[in-house]
KEKE-919764 format. One line per 10 residues: number of its first residue (from 1); for each residue x, y, z of N, C-alpha, C. Coordinates in steps of 0.001 Angstrom, whole numbers. Layout:
KEKE-919764
NUM = X,Y,Z,X,Y,Z,X,Y,Z  ...
END
This chain:
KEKE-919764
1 = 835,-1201,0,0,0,0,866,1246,0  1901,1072,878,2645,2196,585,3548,2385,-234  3944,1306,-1028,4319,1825,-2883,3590,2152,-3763  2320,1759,-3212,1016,2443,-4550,1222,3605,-4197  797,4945,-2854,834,5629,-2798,1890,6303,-3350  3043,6225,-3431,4161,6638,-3682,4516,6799,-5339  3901,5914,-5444,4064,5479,-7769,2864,6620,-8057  1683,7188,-6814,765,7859,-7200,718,9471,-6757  1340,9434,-5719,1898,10753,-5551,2248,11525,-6829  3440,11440,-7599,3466,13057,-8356,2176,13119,-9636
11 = 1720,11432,-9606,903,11626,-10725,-556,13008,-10455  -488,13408,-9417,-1733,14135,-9129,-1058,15624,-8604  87,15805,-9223,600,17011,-9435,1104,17250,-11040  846,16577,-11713,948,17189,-12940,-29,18570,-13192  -1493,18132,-13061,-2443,19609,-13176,-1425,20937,-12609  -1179,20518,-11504,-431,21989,-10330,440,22257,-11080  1337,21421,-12210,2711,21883,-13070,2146,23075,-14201  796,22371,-14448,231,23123,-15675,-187,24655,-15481  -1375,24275,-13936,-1106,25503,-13406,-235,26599,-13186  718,25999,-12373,1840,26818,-12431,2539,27305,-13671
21 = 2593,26668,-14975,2672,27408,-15870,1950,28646,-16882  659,27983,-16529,-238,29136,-16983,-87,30849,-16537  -82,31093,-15265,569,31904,-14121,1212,32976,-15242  2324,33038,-15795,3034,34201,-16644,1953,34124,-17795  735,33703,-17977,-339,34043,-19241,-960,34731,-18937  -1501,34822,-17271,-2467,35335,-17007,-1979,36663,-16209  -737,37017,-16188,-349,38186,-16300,557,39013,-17058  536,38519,-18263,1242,39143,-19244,1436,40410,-19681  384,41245,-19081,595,43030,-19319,1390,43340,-18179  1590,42093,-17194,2229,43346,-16190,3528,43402,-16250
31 = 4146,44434,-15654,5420,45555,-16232,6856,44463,-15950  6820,43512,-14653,7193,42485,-14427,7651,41036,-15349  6788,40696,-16160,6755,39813,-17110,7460,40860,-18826  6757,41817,-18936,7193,42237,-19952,9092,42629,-20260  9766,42512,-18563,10406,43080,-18122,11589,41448,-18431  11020,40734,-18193,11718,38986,-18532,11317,38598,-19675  10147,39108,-20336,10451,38593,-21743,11298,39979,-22870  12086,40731,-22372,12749,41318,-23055,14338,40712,-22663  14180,39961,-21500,15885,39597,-20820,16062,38064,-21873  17467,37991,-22583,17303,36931,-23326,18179,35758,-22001
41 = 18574,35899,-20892,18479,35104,-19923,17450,34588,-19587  16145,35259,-19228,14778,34736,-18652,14376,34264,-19911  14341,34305,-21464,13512,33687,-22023,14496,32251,-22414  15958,32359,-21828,16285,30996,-22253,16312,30132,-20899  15645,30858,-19521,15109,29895,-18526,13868,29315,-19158  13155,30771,-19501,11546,29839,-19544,11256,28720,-20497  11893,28676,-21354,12314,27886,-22614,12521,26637,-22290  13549,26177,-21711,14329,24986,-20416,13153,24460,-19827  12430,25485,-19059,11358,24759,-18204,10153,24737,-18579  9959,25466,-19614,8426,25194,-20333,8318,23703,-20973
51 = 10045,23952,-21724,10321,22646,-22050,9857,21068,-21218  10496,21152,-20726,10556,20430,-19243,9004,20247,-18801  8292,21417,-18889,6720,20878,-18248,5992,20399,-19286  6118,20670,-20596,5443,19753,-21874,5550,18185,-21802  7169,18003,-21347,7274,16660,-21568,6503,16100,-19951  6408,16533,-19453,5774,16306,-17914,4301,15865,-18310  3813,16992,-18284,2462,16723,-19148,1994,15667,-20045  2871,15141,-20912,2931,14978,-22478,3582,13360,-22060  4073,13275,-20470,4608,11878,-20512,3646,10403,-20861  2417,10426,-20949,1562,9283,-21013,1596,9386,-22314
61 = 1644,9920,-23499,1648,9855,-24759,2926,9893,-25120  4247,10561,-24213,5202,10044,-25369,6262,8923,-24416  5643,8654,-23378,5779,7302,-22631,4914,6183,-22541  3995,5707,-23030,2689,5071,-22418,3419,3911,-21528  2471,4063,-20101,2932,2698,-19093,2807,1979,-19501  3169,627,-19073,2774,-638,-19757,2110,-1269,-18709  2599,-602,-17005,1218,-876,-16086,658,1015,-15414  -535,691,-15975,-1471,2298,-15605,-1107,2130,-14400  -1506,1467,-13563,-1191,1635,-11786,-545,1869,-11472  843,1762,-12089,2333,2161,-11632,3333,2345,-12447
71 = 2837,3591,-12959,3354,4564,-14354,4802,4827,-14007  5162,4983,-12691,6319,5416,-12551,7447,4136,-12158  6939,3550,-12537,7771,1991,-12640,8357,1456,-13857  9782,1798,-13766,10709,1678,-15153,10918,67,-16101  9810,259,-17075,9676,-898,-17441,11135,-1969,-17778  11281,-3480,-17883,12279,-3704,-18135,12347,-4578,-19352  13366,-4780,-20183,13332,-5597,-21212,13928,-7094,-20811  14856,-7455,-19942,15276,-8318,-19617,16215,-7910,-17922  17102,-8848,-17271,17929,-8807,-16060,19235,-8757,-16528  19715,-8681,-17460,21470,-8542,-17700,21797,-7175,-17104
81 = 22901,-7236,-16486,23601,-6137,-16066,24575,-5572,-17109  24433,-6153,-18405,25092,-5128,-19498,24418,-4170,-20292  24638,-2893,-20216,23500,-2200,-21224,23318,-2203,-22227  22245,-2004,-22773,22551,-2200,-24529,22430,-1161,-24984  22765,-428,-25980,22818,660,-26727,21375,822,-27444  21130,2072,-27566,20023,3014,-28320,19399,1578,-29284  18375,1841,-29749,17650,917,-30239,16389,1210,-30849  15501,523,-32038,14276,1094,-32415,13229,585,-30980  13254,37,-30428,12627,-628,-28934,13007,603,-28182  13987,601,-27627,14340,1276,-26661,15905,2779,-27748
91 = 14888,3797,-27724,15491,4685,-28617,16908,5463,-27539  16951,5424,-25976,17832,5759,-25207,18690,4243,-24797  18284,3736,-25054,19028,2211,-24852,18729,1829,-23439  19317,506,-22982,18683,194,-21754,20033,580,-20901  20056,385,-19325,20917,604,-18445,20977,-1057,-17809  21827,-914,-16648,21641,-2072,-15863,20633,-2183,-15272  20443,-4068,-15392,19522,-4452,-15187,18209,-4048,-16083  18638,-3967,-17566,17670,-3532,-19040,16563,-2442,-18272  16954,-1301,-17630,15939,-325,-17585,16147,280,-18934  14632,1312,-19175,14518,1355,-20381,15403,2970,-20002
101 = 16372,3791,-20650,16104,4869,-20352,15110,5710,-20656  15238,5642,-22001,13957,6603,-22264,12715,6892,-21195  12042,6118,-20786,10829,5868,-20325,11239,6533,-18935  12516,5823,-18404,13092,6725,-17264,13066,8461,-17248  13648,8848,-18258,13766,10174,-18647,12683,10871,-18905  11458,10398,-19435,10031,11003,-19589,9298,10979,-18125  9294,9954,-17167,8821,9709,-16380,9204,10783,-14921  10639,10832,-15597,11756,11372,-14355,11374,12514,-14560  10935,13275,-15348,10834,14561,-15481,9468,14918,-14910  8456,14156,-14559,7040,14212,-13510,7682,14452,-12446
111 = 8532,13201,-12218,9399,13593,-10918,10137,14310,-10560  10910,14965,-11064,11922,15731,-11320,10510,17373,-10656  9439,17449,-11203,9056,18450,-10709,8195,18089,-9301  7688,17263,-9256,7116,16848,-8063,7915,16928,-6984  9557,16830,-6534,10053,16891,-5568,10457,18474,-5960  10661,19307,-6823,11559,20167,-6952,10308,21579,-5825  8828,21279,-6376,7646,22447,-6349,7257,22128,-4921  7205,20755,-4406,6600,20394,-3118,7986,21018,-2280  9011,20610,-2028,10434,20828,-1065,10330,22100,-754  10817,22612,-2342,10704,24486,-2380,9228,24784,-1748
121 = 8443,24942,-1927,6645,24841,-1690,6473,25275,64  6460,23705,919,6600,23644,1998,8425,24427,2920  9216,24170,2329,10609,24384,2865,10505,26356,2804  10023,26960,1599,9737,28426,1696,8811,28492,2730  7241,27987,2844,6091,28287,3588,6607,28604,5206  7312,27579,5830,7573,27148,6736,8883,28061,7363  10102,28497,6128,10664,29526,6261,10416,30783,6874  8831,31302,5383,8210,32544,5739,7584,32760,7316  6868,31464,7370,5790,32195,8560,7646,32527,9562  7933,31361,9814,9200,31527,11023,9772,32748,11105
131 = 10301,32926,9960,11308,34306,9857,10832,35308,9814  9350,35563,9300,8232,36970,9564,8173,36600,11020  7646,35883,11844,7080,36018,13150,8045,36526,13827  9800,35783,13613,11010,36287,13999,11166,37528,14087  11402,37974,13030,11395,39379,12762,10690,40605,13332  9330,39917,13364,8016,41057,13678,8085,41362,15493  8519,40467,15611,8483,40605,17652,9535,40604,17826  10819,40081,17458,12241,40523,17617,12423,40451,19316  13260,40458,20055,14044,40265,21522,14618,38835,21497  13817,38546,22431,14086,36890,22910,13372,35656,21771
141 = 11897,36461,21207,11727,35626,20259,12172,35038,19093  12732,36543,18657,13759,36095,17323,15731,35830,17086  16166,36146,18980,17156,35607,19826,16733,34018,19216  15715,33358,19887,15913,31922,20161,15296,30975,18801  14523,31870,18333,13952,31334,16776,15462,31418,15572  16216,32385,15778,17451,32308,14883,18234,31326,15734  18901,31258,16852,19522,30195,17223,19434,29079,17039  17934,28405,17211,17643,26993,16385,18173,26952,15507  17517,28507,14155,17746,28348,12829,19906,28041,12315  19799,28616,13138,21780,28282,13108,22137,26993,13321
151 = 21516,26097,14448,22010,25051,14706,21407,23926,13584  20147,24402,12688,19889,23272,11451,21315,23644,10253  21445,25140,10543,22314,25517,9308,23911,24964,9648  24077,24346,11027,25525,24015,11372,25459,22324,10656  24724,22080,10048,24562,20531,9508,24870,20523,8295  25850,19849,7856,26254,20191,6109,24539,19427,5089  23762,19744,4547,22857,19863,3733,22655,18091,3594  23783,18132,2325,23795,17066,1751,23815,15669,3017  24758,15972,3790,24794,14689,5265,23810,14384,5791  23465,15716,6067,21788,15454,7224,20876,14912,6391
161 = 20511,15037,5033,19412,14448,4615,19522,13093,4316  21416,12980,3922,21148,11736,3451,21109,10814,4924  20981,11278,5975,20837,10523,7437,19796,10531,8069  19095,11771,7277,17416,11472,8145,16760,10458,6677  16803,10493,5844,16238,9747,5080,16864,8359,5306  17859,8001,5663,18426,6464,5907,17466,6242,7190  17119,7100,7897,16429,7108,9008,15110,6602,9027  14387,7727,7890,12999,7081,7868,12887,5915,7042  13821,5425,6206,13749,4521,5135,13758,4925,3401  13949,3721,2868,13679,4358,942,12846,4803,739
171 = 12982,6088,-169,11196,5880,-246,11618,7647,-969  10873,7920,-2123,10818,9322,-2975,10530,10110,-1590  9169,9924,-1030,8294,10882,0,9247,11085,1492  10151,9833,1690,11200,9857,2684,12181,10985,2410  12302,11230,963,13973,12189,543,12981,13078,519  11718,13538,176,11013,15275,253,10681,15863,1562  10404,14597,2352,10739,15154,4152,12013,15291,4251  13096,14995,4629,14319,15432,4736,14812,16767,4228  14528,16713,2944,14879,17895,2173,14033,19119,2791  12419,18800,3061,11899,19744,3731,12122,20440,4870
181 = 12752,19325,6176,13458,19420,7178,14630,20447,6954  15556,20160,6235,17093,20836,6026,17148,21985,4909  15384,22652,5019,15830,23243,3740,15283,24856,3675  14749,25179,5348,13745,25904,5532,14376,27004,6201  15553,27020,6305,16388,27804,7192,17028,28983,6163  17125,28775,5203,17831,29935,4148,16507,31293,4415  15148,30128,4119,14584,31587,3370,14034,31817,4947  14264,31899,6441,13367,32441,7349,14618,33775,7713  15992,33215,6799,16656,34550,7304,16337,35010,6425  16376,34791,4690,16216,35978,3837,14729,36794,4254
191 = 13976,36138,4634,12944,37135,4932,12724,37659,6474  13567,37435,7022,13817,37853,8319,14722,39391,8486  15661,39041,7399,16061,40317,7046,15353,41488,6291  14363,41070,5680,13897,41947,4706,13033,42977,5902  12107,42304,6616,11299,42463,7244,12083,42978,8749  12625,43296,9390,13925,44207,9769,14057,45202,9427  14082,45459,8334,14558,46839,7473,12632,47523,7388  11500,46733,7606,10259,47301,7279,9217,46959,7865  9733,46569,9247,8282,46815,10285,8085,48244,10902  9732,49055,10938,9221,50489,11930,8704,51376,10838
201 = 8449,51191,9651,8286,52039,8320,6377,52715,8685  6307,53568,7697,5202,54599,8784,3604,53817,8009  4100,53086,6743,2651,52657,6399,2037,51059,7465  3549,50507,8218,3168,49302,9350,2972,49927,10590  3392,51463,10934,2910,52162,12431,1179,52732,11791  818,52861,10701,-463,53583,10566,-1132,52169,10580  -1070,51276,10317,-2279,49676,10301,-1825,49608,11793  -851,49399,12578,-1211,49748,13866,-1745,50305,14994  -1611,51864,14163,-2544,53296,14832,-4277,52675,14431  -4125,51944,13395,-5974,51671,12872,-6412,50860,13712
211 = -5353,49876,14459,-5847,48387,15548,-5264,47089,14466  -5086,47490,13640,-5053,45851,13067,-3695,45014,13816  -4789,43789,13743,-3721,42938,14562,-2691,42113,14085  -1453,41631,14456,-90,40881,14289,-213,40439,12922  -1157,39640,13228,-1356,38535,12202,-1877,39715,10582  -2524,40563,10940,-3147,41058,9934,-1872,41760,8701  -1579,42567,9773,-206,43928,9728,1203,42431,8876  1633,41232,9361,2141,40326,8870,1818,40178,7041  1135,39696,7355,444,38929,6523,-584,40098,4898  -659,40954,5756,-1656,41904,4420,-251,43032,4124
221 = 518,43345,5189,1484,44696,4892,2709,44522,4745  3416,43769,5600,4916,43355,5372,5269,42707,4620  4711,41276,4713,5403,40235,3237,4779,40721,2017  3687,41360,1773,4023,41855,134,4804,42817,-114  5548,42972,691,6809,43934,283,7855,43086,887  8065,42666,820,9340,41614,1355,9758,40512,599  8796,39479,33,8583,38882,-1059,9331,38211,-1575  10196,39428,-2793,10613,39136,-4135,11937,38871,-3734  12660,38589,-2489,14072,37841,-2794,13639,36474,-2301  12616,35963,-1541,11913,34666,-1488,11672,34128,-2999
231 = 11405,34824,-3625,10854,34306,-5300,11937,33955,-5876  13094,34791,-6287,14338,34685,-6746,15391,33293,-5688  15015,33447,-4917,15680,32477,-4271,15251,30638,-4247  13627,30889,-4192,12889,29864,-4621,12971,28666,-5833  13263,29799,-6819,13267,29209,-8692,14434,29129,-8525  15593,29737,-8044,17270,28877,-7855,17239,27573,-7135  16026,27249,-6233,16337,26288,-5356,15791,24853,-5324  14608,25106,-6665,14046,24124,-7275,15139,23388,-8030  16129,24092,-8879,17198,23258,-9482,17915,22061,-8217  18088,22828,-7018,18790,22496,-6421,18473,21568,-5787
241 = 17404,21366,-5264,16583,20358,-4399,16664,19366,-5551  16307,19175,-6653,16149,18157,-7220,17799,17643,-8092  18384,18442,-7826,19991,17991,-7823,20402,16816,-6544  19965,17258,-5346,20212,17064,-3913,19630,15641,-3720  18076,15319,-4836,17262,14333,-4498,17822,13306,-5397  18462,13487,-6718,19216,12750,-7378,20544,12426,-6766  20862,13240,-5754,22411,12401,-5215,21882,11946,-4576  21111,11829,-3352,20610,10722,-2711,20395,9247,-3036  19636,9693,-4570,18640,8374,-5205,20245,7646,-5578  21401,8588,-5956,22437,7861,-6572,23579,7202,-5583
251 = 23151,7408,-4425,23545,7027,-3405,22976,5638,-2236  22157,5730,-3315,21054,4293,-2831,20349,4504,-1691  20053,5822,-1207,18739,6179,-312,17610,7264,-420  17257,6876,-2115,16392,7771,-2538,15571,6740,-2835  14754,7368,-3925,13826,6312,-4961,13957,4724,-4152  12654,3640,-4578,12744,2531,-4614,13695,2241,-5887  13751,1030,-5959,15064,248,-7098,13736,309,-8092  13880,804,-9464,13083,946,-10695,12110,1588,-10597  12221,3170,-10116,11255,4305,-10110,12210,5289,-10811  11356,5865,-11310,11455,6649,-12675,12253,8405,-12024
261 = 13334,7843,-11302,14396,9374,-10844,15455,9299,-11841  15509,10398,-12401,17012,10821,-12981,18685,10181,-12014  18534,10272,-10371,19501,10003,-9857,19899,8780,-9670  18742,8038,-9549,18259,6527,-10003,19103,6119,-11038  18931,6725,-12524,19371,6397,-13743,20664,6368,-13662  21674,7556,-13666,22981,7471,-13296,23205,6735,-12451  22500,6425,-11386,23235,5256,-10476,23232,4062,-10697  22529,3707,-12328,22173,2150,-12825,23217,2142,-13641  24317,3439,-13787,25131,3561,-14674,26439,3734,-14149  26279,3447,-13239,27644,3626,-12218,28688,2869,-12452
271 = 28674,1298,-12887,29599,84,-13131,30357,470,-14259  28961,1230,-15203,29824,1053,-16678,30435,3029,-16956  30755,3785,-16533,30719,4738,-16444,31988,5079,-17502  32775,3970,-16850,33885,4063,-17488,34585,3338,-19169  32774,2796,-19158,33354,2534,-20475,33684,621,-20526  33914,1,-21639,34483,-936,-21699,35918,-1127,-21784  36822,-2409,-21899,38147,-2230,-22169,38299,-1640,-23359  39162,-554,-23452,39818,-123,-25134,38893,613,-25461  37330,753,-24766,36525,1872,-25352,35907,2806,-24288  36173,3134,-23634,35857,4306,-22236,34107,4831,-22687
281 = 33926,4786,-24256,32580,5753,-24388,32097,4360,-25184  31776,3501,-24614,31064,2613,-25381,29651,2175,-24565  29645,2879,-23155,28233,2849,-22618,27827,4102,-22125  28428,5527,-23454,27828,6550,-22681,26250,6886,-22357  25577,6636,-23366,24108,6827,-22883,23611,6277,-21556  24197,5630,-21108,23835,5038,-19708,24102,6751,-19083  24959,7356,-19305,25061,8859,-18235,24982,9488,-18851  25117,10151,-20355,24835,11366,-21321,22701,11640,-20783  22617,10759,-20929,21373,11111,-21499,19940,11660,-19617  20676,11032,-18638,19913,11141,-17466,20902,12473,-16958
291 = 21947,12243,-17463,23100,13904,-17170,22404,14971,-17304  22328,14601,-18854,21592,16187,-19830,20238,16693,-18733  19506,15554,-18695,18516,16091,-17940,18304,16850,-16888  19235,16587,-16098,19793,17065,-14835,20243,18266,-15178  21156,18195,-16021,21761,19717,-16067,20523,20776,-16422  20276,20520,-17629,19381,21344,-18299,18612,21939,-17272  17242,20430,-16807,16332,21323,-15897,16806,22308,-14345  17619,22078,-14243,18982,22975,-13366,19310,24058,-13690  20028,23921,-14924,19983,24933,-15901,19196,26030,-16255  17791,25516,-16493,16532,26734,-16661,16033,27306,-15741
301 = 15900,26682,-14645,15340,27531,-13536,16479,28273,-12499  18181,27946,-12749,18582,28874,-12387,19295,30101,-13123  18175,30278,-14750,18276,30956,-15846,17587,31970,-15410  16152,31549,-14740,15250,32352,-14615,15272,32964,-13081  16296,32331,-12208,16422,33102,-10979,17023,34239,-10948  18377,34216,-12201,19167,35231,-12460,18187,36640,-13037  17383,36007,-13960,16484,36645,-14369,15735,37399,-13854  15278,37079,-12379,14134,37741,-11612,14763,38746,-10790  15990,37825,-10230,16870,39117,-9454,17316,40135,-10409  17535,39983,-11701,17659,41389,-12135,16692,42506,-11904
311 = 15584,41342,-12428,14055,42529,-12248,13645,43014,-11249  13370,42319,-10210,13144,42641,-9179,13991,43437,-7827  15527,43168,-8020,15939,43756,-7267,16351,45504,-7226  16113,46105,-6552,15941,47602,-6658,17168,48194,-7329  18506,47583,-6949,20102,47700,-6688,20314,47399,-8171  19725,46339,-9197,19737,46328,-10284,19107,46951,-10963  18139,46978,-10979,17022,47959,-11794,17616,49746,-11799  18270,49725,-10848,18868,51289,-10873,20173,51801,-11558  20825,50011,-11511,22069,50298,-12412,21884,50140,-13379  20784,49391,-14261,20121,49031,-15439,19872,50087,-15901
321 = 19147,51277,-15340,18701,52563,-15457,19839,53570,-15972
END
């Protein structure tokens, strides 16, 4: 029961991918968007990851499962641990233990956003409220709320997760808790700082002079002005989380064995990496092809982080000027 759930998890975040892409359609006049589709950085992020969410979308037609119930289960052609090269069957060739890549690579890319939107998602949410509440009452509260936050940040990233996830066990949903755990501490200072510089400001003493309360003055006045280095920091960190979830998987405490992760793939490619005798590149598709992926979708969204901090940040926009 709890591998069904798990093979069914990102399938019911594809809609939310689509959603989330729609988002720059439905504000296309504003000064913001017009402002990234003139940057030829932001249009060769959005490009990368529009990319990237077509084939997401688009994976049941240009993957079809061969079991509906458990789409994200990397079909196999046979058990040899030698790979075979590209093929009219298998057009990425198989890896060890005949995974198909291809099917990996279409599949991986559901996944690939499902851990990248949920981590970032919850790991920002959980940031914000902390580091606004920090901020907003400041003494002893935001004394002992940053001190915690120091002692998660004294844990090197990559260690702690791969030790709380050995902890809870294998499992995709095991590496997006961890990651969620170790990942929430960047943005409660970036917005801890922001919000520092703009609670004594005279439009948060006048919603005070009116009565409005903590929660209101938080939540309606400060973080929409505080915001936009959470955003920029966010779309850098989606690359990253799902970099973080592929070393895990390639480390053998991610993914189950034949679920459809990019880190998975390279790690089915680990034996032959180097090639045969006398031919070093005679099993590159075993790593060219789950590489590319990696890089790329890495690639675009920290195309479009560069992108936003131009726009958005005041310090640029003035030297731009």
């Amino acid at each position: 029961m709890r591998m069904s759930s798990e093979y069914e998890a990102p399938g019911r975040f594809y809609s939310f991918v689509l959603w989330f892409f729609l988002i720059p359609v439905r504000i296309y006049r504003s000064k913001i968007l017009r402002k990234l589709l003139k940057n030829p950085i932001s249009v060769a992020g959005f490009a990368l990851v529009i990319f990237f969410a077509v084939i997401a979308l688009l994976a049941p037609v240009l993957a079809p499962p061969a079991r509906p119930s458990r789409p994200y289960q990397i079909p196999r052609s046979g058990y040899s641990a030698v790979p075979k090269p590209p093929s009219p069957e298998h057009p990425f060739g198989t890896t060890e233990g005949q995974y198909d890549i291809y099917y990996g690579i279409i599949w991986g890319t559901r996944t690939a956003f499902y851990v990248g939107l949920v981590v970032v998602g919850a790991a920002a949410g959980i940031g914000i409220v902390i580091g606004s509440f920090s901020a907003y009452y400041g003494g002893l509260i935001d004394e002992g709320v940053m001190r915690i936050t120091d002692i998660f940040m004294s844990f090197p990233f990559l260690v702690a997760a791969m030790v709380l996830t050995t902890i809870l066990g294998k499992g995709l949903d095991k590496v997006i808790v961890a990651l969620i755990v170790f990942g929430w501490m960047g943005y409660a200072r970036v917005i801890r700082s922001e919000i520092l510089s703009i609670r004594e400001l005279a439009y948060v003493e006048a919603a005070r002079a009116l009565g409005a309360n903590d929660v209101r003055i938080i939540f309606r006045h400060v973080l929409p002005n505080s915001i936009y280095p959470i955003l920029v920091q966010a779309s850098m960190d989606i690359g990253s989380m799902v970099l973080t979830a592929a070393a895990l998987s390639f480390l053998g405490v991610g993914a189950e064995p034949g679920y459809a992760d990019w880190g998975q793939m390279i790690s089915f490619a680990r034996n032959w990496i180097l090639g045969g005798q006398g031919n070093p590149l005679q099993f590159w598709y075993t790593v060219i092809y789950p590489g590319a992926a990696i890089l790329f979708f890495c690639l675009g969204w920290n195309l479009l982080g560069d992108a936003l901090r131009d726009v958005l940040d005041p310090r640029m926009r003035g030297r731009k000027a």
